[in-house]
C-alpha positions as CSV (number, residue, x, y, z in Angstrom):
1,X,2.3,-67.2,-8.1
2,X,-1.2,-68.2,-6.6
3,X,-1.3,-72.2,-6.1
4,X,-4.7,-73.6,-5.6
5,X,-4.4,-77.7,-4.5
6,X,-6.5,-79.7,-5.6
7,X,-8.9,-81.5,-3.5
8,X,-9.1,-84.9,-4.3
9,X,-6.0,-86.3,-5.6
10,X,-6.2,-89.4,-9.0
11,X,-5.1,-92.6,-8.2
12,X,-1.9,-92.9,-9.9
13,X,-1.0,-95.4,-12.2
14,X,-0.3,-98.8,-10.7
15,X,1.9,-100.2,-13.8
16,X,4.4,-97.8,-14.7
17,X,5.4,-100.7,-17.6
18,X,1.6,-100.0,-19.0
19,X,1.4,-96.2,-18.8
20,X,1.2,-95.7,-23.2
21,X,1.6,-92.0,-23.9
22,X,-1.0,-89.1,-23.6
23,X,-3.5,-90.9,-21.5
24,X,-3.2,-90.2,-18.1
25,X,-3.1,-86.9,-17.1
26,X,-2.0,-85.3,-13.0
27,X,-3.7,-83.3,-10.6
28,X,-2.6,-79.8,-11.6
29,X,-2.1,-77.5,-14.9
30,X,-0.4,-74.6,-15.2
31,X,-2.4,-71.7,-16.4
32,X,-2.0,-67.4,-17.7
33,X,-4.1,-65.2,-19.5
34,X,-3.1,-62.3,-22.3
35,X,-4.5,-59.5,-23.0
36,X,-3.5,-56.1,-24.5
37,X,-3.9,-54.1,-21.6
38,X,-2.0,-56.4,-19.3
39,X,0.1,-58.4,-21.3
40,X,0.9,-61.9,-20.1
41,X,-0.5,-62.2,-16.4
42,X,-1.9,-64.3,-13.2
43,X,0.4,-67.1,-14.1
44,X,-1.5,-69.8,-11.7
45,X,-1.4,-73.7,-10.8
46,X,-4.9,-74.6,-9.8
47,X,-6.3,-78.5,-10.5
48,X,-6.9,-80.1,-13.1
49,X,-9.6,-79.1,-15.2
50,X,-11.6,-78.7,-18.7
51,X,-11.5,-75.5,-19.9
52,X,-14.5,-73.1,-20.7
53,X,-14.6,-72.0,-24.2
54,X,-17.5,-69.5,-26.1
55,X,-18.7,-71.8,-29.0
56,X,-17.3,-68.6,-31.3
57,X,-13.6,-68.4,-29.5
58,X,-11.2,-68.0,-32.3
59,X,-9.4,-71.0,-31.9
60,X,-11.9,-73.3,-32.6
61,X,-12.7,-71.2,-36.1
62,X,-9.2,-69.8,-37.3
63,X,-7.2,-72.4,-35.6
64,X,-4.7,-69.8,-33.9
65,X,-2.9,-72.9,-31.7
66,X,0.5,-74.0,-31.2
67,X,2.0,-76.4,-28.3
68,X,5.5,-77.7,-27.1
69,X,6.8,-81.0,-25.9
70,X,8.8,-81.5,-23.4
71,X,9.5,-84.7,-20.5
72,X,10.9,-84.2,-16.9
73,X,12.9,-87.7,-15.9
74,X,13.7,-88.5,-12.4
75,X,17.1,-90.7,-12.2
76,X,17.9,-93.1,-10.0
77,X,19.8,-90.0,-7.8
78,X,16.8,-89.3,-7.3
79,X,17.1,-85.6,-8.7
80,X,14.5,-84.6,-11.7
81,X,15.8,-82.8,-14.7
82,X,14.3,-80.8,-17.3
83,X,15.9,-81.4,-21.1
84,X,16.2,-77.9,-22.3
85,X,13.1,-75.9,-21.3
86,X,14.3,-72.4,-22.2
87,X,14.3,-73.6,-26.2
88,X,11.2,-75.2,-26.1
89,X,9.5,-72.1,-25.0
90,X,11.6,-69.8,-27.6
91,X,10.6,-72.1,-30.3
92,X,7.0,-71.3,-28.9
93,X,7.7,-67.9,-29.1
94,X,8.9,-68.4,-33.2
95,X,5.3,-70.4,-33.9
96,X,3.7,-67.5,-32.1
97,X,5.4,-64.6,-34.0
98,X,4.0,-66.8,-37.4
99,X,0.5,-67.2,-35.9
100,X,0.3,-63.5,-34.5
101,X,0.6,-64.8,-30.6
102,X,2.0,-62.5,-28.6
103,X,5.6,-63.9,-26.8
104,X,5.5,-65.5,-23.5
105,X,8.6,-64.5,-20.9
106,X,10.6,-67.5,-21.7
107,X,12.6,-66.9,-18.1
108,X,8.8,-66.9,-16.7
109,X,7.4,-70.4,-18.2
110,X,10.6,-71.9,-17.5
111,X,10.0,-70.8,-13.1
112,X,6.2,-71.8,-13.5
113,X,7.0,-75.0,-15.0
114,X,9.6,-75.9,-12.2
115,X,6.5,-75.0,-10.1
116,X,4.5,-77.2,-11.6
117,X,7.2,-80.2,-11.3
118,X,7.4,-79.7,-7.8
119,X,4.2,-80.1,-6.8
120,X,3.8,-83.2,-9.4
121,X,6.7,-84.7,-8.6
122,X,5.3,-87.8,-7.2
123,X,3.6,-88.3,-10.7
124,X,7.2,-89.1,-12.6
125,X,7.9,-92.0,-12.9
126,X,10.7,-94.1,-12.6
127,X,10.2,-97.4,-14.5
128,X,12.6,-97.8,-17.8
129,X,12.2,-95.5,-20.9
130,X,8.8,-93.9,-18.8
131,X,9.1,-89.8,-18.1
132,X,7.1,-87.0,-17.3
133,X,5.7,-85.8,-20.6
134,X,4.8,-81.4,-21.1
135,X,2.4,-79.6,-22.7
136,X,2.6,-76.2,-23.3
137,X,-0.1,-74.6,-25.2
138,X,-1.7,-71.4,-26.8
139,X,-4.7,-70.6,-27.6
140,X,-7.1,-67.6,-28.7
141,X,-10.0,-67.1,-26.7
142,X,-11.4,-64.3,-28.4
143,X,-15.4,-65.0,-29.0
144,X,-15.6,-63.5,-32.6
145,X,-16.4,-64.8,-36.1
146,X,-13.9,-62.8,-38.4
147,X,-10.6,-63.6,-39.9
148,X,-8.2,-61.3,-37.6
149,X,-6.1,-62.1,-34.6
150,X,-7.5,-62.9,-31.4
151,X,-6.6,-60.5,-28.8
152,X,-6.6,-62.6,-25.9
153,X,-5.2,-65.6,-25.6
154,X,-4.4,-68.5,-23.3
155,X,-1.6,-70.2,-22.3
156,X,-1.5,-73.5,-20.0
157,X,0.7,-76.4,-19.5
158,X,-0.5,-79.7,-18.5
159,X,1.6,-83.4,-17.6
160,X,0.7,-86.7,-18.6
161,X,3.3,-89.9,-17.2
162,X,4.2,-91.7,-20.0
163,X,5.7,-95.0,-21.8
164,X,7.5,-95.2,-25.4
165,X,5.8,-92.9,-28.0
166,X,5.6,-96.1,-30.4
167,X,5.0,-99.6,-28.9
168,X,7.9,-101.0,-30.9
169,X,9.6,-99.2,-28.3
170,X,13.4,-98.6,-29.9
171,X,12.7,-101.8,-32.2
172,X,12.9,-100.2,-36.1
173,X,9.9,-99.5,-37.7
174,X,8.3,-99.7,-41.1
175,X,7.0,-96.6,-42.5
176,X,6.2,-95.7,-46.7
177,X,7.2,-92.4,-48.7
178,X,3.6,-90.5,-49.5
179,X,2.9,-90.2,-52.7
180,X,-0.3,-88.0,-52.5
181,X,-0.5,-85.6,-49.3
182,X,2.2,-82.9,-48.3
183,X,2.5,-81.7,-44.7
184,X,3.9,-78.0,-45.2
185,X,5.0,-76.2,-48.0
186,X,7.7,-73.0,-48.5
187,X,6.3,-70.3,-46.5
188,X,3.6,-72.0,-44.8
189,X,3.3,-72.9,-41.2
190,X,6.0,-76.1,-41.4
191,X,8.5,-74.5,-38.9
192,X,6.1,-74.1,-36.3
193,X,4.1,-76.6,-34.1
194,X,1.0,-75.2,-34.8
195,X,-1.6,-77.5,-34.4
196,X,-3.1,-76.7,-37.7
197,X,0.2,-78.7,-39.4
198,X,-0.9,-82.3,-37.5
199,X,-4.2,-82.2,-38.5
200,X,-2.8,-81.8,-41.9
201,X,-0.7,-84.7,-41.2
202,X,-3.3,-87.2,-40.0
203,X,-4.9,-89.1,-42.9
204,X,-1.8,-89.9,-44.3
205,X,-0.6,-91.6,-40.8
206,X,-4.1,-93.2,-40.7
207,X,-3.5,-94.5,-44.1
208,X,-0.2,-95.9,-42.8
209,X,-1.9,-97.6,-40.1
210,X,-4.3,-99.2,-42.3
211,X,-1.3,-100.8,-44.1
212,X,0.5,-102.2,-41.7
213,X,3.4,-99.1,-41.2
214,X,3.9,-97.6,-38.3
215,X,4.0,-93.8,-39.8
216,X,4.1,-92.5,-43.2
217,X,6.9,-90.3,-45.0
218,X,6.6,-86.6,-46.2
219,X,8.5,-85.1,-49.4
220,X,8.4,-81.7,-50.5
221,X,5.4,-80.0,-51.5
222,X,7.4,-78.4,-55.2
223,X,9.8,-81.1,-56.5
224,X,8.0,-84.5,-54.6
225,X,11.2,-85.7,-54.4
226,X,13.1,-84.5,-51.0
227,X,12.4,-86.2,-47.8
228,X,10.8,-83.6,-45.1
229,X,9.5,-85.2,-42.2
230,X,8.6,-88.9,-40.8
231,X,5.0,-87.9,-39.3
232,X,5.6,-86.1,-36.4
233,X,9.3,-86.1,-36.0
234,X,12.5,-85.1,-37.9
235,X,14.5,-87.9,-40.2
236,X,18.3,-88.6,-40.5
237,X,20.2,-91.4,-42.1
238,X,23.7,-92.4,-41.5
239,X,26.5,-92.7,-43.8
240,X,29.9,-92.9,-44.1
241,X,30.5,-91.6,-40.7
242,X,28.2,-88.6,-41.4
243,X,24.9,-87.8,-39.9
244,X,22.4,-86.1,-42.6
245,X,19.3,-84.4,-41.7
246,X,17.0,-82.7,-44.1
247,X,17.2,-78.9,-44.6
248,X,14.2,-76.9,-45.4
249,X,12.1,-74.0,-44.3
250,X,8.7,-75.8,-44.2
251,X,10.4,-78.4,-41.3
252,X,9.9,-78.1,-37.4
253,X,13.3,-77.8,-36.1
254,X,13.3,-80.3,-34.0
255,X,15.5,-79.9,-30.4
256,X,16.2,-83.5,-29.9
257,X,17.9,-83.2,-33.6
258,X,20.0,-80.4,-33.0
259,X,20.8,-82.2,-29.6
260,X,22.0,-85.0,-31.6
261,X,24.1,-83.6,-34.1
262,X,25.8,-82.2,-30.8
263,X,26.2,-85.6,-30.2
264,X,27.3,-87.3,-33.5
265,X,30.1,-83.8,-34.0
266,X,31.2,-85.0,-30.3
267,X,31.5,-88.9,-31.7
268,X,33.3,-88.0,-34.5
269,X,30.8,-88.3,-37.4
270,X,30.4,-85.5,-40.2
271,X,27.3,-83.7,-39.9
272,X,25.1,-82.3,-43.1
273,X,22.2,-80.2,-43.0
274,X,20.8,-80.3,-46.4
275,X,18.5,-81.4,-49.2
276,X,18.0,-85.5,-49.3
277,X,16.4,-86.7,-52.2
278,X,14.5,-90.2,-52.1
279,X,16.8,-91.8,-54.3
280,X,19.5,-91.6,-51.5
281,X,18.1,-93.7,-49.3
282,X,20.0,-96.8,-51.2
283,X,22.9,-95.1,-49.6
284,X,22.3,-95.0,-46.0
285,X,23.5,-97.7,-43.5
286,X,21.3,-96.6,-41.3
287,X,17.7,-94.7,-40.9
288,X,15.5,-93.2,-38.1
289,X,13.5,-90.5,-37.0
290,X,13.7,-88.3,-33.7
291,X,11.8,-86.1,-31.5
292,X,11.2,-85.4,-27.8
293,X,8.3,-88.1,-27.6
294,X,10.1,-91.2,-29.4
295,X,13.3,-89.6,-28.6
296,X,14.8,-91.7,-31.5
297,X,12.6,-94.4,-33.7
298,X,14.9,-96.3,-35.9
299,X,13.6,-97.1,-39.1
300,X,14.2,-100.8,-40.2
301,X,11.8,-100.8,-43.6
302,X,11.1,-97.4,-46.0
303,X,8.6,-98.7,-48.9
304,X,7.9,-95.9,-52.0
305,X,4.0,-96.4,-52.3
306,X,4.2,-94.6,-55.8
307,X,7.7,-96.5,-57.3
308,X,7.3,-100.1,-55.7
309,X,11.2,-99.7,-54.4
310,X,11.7,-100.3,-51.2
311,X,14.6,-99.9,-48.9
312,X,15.3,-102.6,-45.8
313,X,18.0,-101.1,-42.9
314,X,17.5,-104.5,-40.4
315,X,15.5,-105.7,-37.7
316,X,17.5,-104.3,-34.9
317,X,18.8,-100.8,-34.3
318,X,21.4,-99.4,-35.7
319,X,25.2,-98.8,-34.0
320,X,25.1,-95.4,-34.5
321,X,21.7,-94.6,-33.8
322,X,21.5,-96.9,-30.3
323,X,24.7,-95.2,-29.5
324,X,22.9,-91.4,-29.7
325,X,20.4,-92.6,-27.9
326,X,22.2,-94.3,-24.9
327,X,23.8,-91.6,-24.5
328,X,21.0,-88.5,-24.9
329,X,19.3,-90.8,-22.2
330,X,22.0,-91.3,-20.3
331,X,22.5,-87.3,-20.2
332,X,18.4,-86.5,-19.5
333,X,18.3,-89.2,-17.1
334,X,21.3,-88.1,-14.9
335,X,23.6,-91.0,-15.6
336,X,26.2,-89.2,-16.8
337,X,28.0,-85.4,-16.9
338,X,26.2,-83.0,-19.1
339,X,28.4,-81.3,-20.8
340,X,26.4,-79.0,-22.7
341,X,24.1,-77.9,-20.1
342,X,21.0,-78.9,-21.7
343,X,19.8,-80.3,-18.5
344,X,17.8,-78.4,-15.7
345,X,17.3,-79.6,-12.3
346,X,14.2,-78.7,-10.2
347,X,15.3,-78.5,-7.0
């Protein structure tokens, strides 16, 4: 793989307790071009840089996108691990086969991203609940106005150090059920992480915002009555020793979630995939929502905008839920054995 170095290197973050999330960015991307006659190829690390786009390229008009998340943590042995690289880049490989993006060598991304690491290494950093945040993207560069596929695309990875993905950090959130927009429905995009699916999601959160919530609640597109998603991440409540996530076709299926239903089998709690209906929120001891950026954001405050009810789960985090999450962190963060082999380290 061809490495060009960059130059002139950023200063890096002084404050690693200050760092937010998505707004610093390192010295070097990862980039690879598609195209019919060649397939994936030139997989290359050159510096940081914007990209040049013809005002017609297909993405911009037919919105052929999707991304991954993904965080590299350095523990205090000093060794940096990847949490699960290979299924973040076959679920990219399931949002491309719904957007018509040709499949990336999942074997490949996950050698050029441990290239990648290496050379950023100095960029992770090290200060509690702070990682290594990963962007893998796709996009189609075709230059044409017509509703078809694009038949070139490109894919590129690019790191950003980062903080907690809310500022409440793991303190529990409010957040309110939606009562007007829907975020996928039954045989749309909802499984994939297209980008087209959180631009759909983004007045609602804004409206949240404006109300004092930190993030707004999605039900189902048919029966507005079954939770789907909390933003940008998955939901689960807790009860009576069981975990319960909701099952549907139009939900990203998230990693950290399956990771912690692992987790909650492992602890000896019951674990249900299926339909949860508003109304059941009365019955849950405890409420949050998960995903690779805010790993696990307890909810401590659900208010239905349309019904008046609300629902009140405490000011602090729940046992179950700060259990999970010590010890998914203790497991990406090298504290402990890794049992599952979820965890890759870059040597």
């Amino acid at each position: 793989m061809r490495i060009q170095k960059a130059t002139v290197l950023k200063e890096k973050p002084k404050d690693e307790n200050k760092l937010g999330f998505g707004q610093v960015y390192t010295d070097h991307m990862l980039m690879m071009d598609y195209s019919p006659k060649q397939g994936w190829h030139d997989m290359r690390i050159v510096p940081y840089q914007p990209l040049e786009l013809d005002p017609a390229c297909m993405t911009l008009h037919y919105g052929q996108a999707i991304f991954e998340g993904m965080k590299a943590y350095k523990g205090k042995d000093g060794q940096i691990r990847l949490f699960r690289p290979s299924s973040n880049f076959e679920r990219m490989n399931r949002s491309g086969a719904r957007l018509c993006i040709p499949p990336i060598n999942v074997d490949q991304a996950v050698q050029g991203l441990e290239e990648l690491i290496r050379l950023e290494q100095d960029w992770i950093p090290t200060a509690p609940n702070t990682s290594l945040y990963i962007r893998p993207t796709i996009i189609a560069t075709d230059a044409h106005l017509g509703v078809r596929a694009s038949n070139t695309y490109l894919f590129y990875i690019i790191l950003s150090p980062v903080g907690p993905y809310y500022a409440e950090g793991l303190n529990p959130v409010k957040i309110f059920v939606e009562d007007e927009y829907v975020r996928a429905v039954r045989g749309g995009t909802g499984f994939t992480k297209c980008a087209g699916n959180y631009a759909a999601s983004l007045e609602a959160g804004e409206e949240a915002n404006r109300e004092g919530y930190a993030n707004s609640m999605f039900v189902d597109a048919v029966h507005r009555k079954y939770i789907e998603e909390c933003g940008a991440a998955n939901f689960f409540g807790i009860k009576d020793n069981t975990y319960i996530t909701p099952k549907s076709t139009s939900i990203l299926p998230s990693i950290t979630n399956k990771s912690l239903r692992q987790l909650a089998k492992d602890m000896g709690m019951k674990v249900e995939e299926r339909p949860v209906a508003v109304d059941e929120l009365s019955t849950f001891e405890e409420c949050a929502a998960c995903g690779t950026a805010a790993v696990i954001s307890p909810i401590g405050y659900i208010y239905d905008k349309e019904t008046g009810r609300e629902w009140k789960f405490g000011d602090e985090p729940g046992k179950r839920c700060l259990e999970m999450y010590n010890k998914l962190q203790d497991i990406q963060y090298g504290r402990c054995d890794d049992p599952y082999g979820w965890t890759l380290v870059v040597e």
